[in-house]
N, C-alpha and C positions, 0 to 999 in steps of 0.2 A: 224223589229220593236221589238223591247225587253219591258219586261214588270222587271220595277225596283223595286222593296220591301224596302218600309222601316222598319227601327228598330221597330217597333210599329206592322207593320205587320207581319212581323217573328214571331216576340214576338206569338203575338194570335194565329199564324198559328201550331206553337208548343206546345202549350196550347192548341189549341183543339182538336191538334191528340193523345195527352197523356189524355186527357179525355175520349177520345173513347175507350185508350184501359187499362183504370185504372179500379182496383178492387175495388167493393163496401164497404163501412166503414161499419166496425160492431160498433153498435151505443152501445152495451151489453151484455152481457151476457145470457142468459136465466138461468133460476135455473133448479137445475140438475131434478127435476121432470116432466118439462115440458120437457126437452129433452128426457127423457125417455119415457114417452106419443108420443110424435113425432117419437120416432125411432119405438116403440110398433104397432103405425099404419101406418107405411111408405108405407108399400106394402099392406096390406089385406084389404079388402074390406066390407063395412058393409051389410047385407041384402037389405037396400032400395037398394041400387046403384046395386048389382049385381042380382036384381028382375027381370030386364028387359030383352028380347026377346037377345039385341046383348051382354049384361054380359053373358047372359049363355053359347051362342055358345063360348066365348070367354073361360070361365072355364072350355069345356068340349072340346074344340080344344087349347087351352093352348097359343093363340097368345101371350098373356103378361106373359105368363109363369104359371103350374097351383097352387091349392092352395098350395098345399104342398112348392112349392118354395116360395110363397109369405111368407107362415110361417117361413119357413129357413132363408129367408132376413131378417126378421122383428126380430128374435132369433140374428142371427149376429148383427143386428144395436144393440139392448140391449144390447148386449155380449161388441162392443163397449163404448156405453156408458158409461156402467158397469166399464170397467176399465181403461177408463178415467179420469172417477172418483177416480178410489181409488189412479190412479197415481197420479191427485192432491191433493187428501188427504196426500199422505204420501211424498209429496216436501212438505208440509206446515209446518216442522218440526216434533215435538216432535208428540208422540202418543197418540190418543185421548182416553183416557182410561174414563170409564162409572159401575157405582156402579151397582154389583150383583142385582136378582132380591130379593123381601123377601123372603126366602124358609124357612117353619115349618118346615121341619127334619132336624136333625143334625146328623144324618151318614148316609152313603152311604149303598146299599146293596150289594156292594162289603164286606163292613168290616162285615156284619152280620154274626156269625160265621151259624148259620142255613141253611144260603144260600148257594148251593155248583153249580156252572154252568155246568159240568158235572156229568151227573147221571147213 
């Protein structure tokens, strides 16, 4: 006894198994500060949470790794983000150029003939 499919069943049948194994839609973007917030606290841990009796033995036997690497992780995801970022900055064409701050002096203490950096 054979079991026959129709076109309508196929159809769904390959539709729900490309469902199961399709990647979730990014609905957005996020703005670059909140990903830097999320990459800053990815791994490290804040005082309440690592208060408790099993955070400790965990920080002082290393199971999830100790602090020092959690800081390393969280240095790396910045470091990512970091130049992510400028990599999209500088596809966006031209260069963002941004006005001096005010500054009261008008020479350097290079040009002062007074000033000599070896003495």
């Amino acid at each position: 006894m054979s079991i026959k499919f129709t076109k309508l069943s196929q159809i769904l049948l390959v539709a729900s198994i490309a469902s199961i194994f399709s990647l979730p839609a990014k609905a957005e973007m996020k703005p670059l500060d909140e990903e830097f917030q999320d990459a800053y606290f990815a791994n490290g841990k804040n005082a309440f949470i690592q208060s408790n009796a099993l955070s400790q033995i965990d920080t002082i036997l290393g199971f999830t790794g100790f602090p020092e690497q959690h800081i390393n992780r969280d240095a790396k995801a910045v470091d990512d983000v970091y130049n992510e970022g400028m990599a999209k900055q500088s596809s966006m064409g031209s260069r963002i150029m941004t006005r001096d701050l005010a500054n009261p002096y008008d020479t350097s203490i290079r040009e002062n003939p007074g000033y000599s950096a070896i003495k």
